[in-house]
N, C-alpha and C positions, 0 to 999 in steps of 0.2 A: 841391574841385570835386565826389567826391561825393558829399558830406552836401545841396550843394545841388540836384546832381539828384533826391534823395532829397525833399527838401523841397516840390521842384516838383512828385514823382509824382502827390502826392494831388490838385494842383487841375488837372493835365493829368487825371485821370481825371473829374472831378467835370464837369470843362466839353466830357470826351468823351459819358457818358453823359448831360448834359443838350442836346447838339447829337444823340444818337441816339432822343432822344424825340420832334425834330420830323420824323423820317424817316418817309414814305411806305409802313406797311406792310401795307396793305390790299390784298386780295386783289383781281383784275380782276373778277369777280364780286361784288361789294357794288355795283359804281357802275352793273351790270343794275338792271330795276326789275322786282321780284320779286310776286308776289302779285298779277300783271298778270289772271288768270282769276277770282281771286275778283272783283277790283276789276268786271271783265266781268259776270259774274254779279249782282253788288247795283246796277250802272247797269238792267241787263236786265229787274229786279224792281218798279223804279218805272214807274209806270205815266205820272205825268205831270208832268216834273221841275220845270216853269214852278212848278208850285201851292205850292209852299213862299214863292216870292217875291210871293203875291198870294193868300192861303188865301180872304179872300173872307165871305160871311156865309151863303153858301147852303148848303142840307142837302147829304147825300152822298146821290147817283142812288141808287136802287131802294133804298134802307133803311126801313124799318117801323120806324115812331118809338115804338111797343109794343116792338114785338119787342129797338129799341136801349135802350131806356129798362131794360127789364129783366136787359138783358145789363150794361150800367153799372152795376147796384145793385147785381149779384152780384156784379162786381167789386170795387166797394167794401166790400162786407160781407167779400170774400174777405183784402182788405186789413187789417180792423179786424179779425178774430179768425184768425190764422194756425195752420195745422196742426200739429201735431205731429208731428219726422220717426218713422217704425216703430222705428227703431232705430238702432245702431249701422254705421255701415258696414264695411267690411271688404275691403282690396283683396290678397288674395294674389299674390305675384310667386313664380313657381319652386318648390319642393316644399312 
């Protein structure tokens, strides 16, 4: 009798520990919805949510098609030949 208890130990623990992995151990706090004021903030920033679903073929109000045309090309150039960083960074923590 007990070499058989003995023999049963290991798969009484194996099928304890795998019925304690499907246990609920999340805190009441994860099922809040967290990051609710950033979320607030980037609805707040668009200016006119409709326009993604129907962009349309027309310029953007009051842009100077010089003034964008030249802002684009620095762009691109800025793209095509990339800086070089100064240096090394350096983050000290503590003394």
């Amino acid at each position: 009798m007990r070499t058989r208890i003995f023999s049963m130990t290991p798969g009484l623990l194996l099928a304890a520990l795998t019925l304690a992995g499907c246990a609920n151990t999340s805190p009441a706090w994860q099922s809040m919805e967290l990051g609710g004021a950033v979320a607030q903030a980037v609805e707040g920033q668009i200016q006119n949510p409709e326009a993604a679903a129907d962009p349309g073929d027309a310029a953007v109000d009051d842009s100077d098609a010089v003034k964008t045309a030249k802002v684009l090309e620095a762009w691109r150039e800025s793209l095509a030949a990339p800086k070089e960083s100064a240096g090394d960074v350096t983050i000290n923590i503590g003394r």
